[in-house]
C-alpha positions in Angstrom: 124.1 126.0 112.5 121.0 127.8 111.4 122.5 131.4 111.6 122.4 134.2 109.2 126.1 132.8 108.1 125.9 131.0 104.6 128.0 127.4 104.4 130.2 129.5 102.0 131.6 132.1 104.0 134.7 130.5 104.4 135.5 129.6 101.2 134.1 133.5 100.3 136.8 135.3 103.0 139.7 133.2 101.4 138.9 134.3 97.9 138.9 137.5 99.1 142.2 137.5 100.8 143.6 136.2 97.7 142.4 139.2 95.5 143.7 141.1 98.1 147.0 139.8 98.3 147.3 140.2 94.2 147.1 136.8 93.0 144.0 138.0 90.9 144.6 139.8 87.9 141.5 140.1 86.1 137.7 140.3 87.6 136.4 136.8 88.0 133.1 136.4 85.9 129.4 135.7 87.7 129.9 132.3 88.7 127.6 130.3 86.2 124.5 128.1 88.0 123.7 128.8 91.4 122.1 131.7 92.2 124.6 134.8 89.9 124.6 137.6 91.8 121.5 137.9 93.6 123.3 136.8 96.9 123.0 133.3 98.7 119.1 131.5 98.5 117.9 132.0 102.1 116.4 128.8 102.9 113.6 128.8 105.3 111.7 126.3 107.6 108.8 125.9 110.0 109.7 124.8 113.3 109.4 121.1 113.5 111.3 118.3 112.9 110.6 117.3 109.1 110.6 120.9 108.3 114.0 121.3 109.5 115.1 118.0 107.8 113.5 119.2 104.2 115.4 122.7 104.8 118.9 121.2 105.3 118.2 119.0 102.1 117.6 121.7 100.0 120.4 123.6 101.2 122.9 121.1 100.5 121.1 120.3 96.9 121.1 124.2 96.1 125.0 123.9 96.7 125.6 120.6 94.8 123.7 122.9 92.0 126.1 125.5 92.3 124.2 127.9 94.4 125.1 129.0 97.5 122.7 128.4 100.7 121.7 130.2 103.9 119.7 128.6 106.5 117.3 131.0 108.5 116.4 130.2 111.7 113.0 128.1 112.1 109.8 130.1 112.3 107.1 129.1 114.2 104.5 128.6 111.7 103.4 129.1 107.8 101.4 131.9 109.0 104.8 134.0 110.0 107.6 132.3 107.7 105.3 132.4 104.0 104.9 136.1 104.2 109.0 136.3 104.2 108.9 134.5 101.1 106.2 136.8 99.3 108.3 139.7 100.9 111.8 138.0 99.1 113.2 137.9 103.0 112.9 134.0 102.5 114.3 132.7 99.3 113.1 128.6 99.4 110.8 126.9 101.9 109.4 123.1 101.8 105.8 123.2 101.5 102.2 121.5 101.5 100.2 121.6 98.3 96.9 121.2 100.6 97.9 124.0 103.4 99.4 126.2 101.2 96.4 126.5 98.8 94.3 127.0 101.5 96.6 129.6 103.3 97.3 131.6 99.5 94.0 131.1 98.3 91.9 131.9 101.4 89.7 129.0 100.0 89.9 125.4 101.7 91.5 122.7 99.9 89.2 119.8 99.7 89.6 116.8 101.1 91.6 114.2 98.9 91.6 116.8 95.9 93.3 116.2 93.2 97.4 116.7 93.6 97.7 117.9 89.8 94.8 120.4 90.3 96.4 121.7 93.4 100.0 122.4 92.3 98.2 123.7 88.8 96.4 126.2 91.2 99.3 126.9 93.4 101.4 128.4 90.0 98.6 130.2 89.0 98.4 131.8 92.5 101.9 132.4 93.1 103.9 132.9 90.1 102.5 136.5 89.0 104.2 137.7 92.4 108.1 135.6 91.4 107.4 133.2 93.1 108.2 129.1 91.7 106.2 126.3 92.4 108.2 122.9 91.7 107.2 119.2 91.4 105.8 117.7 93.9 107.1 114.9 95.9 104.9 111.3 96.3 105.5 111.7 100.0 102.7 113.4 101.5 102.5 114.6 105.3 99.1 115.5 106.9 97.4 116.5 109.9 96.8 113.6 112.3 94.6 112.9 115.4 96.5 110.6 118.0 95.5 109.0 121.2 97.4 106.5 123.6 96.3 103.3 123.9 94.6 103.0 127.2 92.2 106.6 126.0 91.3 104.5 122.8 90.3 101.5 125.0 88.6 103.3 127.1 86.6 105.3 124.8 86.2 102.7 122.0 88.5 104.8 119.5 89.2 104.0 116.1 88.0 106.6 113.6 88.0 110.3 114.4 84.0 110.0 114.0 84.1 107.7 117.1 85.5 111.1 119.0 81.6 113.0 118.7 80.0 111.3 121.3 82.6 111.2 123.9 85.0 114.4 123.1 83.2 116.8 125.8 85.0 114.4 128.3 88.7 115.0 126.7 91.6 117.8 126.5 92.9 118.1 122.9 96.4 119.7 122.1 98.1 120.8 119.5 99.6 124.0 117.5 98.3 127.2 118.7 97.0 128.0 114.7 94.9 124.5 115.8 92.0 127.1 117.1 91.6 128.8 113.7 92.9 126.2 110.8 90.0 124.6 109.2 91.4 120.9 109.4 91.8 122.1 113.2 89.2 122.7 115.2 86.8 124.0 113.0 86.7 121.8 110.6 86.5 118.6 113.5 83.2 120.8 114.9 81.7 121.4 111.3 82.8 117.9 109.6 82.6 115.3 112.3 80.5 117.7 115.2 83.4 117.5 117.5 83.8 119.7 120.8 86.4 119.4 123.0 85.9 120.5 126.4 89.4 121.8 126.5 92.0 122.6 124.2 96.0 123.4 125.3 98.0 125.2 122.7 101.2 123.5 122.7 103.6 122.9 119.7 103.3 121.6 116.2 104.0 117.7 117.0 106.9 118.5 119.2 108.0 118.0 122.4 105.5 119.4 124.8 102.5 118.2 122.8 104.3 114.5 123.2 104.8 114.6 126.9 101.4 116.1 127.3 100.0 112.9 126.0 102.1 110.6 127.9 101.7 112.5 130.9 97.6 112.2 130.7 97.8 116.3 130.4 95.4 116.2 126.9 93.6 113.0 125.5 93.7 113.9 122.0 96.8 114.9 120.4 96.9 117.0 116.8 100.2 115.3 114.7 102.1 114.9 111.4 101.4 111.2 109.8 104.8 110.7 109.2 106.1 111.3 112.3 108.1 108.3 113.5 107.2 108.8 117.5 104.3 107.9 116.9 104.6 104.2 116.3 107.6 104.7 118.3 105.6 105.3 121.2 102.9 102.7 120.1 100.1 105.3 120.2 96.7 105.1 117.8 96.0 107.5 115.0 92.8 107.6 114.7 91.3 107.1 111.2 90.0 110.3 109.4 86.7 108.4 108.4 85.2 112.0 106.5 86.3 114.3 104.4 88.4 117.2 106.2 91.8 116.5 105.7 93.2 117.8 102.0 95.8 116.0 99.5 99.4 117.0 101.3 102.4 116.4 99.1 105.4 118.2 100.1 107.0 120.7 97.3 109.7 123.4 97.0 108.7 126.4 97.0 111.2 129.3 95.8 111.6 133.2 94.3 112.5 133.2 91.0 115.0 136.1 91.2 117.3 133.6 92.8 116.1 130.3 90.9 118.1 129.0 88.2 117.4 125.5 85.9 120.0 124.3 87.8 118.6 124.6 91.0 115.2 123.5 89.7 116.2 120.7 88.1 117.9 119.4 91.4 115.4 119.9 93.7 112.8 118.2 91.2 115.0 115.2 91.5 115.5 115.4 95.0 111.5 115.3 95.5 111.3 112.9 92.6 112.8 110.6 95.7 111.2 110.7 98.1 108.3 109.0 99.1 106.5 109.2 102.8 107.9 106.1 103.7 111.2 107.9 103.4 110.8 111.2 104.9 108.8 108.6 108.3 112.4 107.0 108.4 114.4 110.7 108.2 112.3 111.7 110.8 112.9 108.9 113.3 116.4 109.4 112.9 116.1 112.5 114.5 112.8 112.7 117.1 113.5 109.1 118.6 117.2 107.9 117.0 118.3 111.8 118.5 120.3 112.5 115.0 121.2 115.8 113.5 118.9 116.9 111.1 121.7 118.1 108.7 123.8 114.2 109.3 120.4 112.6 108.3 119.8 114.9 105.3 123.4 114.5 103.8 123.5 110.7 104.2 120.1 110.4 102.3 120.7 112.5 99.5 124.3 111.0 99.0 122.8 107.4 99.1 120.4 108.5 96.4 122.9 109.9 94.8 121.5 113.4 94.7 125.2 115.0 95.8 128.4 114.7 95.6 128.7 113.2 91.8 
């Protein structure tokens, strides 16, 4: 499904025959919205659930726009897909305004800064180089610290502060980029004076970071906030009590040599929509209700009526 074959390639091949075959006369004209003749918007992803869920709605709303849309394969982190998007190999990616400033900017986004500011700084960053910051959606994912039950009993945990005193008895886990993000472990040492004594690099929220915590393998377990295993499972997050994690709200990101007002204007109503609530809900359907991303992306947007009108 998430091939280098666009959803149009059927549609394209029959044209083609048709031409062919002589039942074209004339030269058809640059179709009008969508993305001309620049080729089809490559849409990228990291490799996690809500990622992948954001990436399949974009790709349909790019073709309810007019455009035509190519999924890439999941990349493993921001660190490896963003450079294909400054590098025009990557067309249109959901993003974080916190982690992205950071990552563009070299410069740490601050805690609970100001959404406005950051999207404001974001363009000014990234449109010299054709590249297309959109609105912002209300939802807002961020980085999460999650323990089971029985480890926040046992150690008395309710506030990532309460970690200090107790953390050089614990295994943390998460994303290997975990080591050298600031809101990682960095910033828990600098912020909060948090050591581990152990860290496993696993996966961004995924699979082996879940069974590691249910399995007693870590103690401490780096998340998303709207992931819906979590209360799924019943596990704690623990709450971030100082300042270290930044303002989060996800937002398209795309080239502007394949952008039109079409597409813009979709996509801003598309995030206009959706709120974290929402996205929580998407993403139980698929980590615990075992959905298919792209099922639960096209029964969203046509119940908001994003598609298909």
């Amino acid at each position: 499904m998430r091939g280098t074959v666009t959803r149009k390639a059927a549609a394209a091949l029959t044209a083609l025959a048709l031409l062919a075959a002589g039942c074209a006369a004339e030269e058809d004209a640059a179709p009008s919205g969508g993305s001309g003749d620049s080729g089809p918007i490559v849409v990228g992803a990291v490799e996690f659930t809500e990622n992948i869920v954001l990436q399949e709605m974009y790709a349909l709303v790019v073709e309810d726009a007019g455009g035509e849309a190519e999924l890439k394969q999941p990349l493993a982190s921001r660190e490896v897909l963003f450079p294909a998007v400054e590098e025009g190999d990557v067309n249109l990616v959901p993003e974080y305004t916190g982690a992205l400033t950071t990552f563009v900017t070299g410069e740490e986004a601050e805690a609970n800064s100001d959404g406005e500011e950051l999207v404001a700084g974001l363009r000014e960053a990234l449109e010299p180089d054709g590249i297309k910051v959109l609105e912002p959606a209300p939802a807002q994912d961020q980085d999460a610290l999650v323990v089971t039950p029985e480890t926040a009993e046992e150690y008395d945990l309710e506030t990532v502060s309460d970690l200090a005193p107790v953390a050089d008895e614990l295994t943390a886990g998460g994303p290997p980029e975990e080591k050298e993000r600031f809101v990682g472990l960095p910033g828990l040492k600098e912020v909060y004076g948090i050591e581990f004594a152990d860290f496993r690099a696993l996966d961004a929220g995924g699979p082996l970071t879940s069974n590691a915590l249910e399995s007693g393998q870590i103690d401490v377990a780096r998340f998303f906030s709207t992931q819906g295993i979590i209360d799924q499972k019943g596990w704690v997050v623990l709450e971030e009590d100082k300042p270290l994690i930044p303002t989060e709200n996800i937002i398209p990101v795309i080239t502007e040599d394949v952008s039109t007002p079409e597409i813009e204007s979709a996509l801003n109503d598309m995030s206009a929509e959706l709120t974290t609530a929402e996205i929580t809900a998407l993403n139980k359907k698929v980590d615990v209700d075992k959905e298919d991303p792209q099922d639960v992306a096209k029964a969203w947007l046509e119940e908001k009526g994003l598609i298909g009108n």
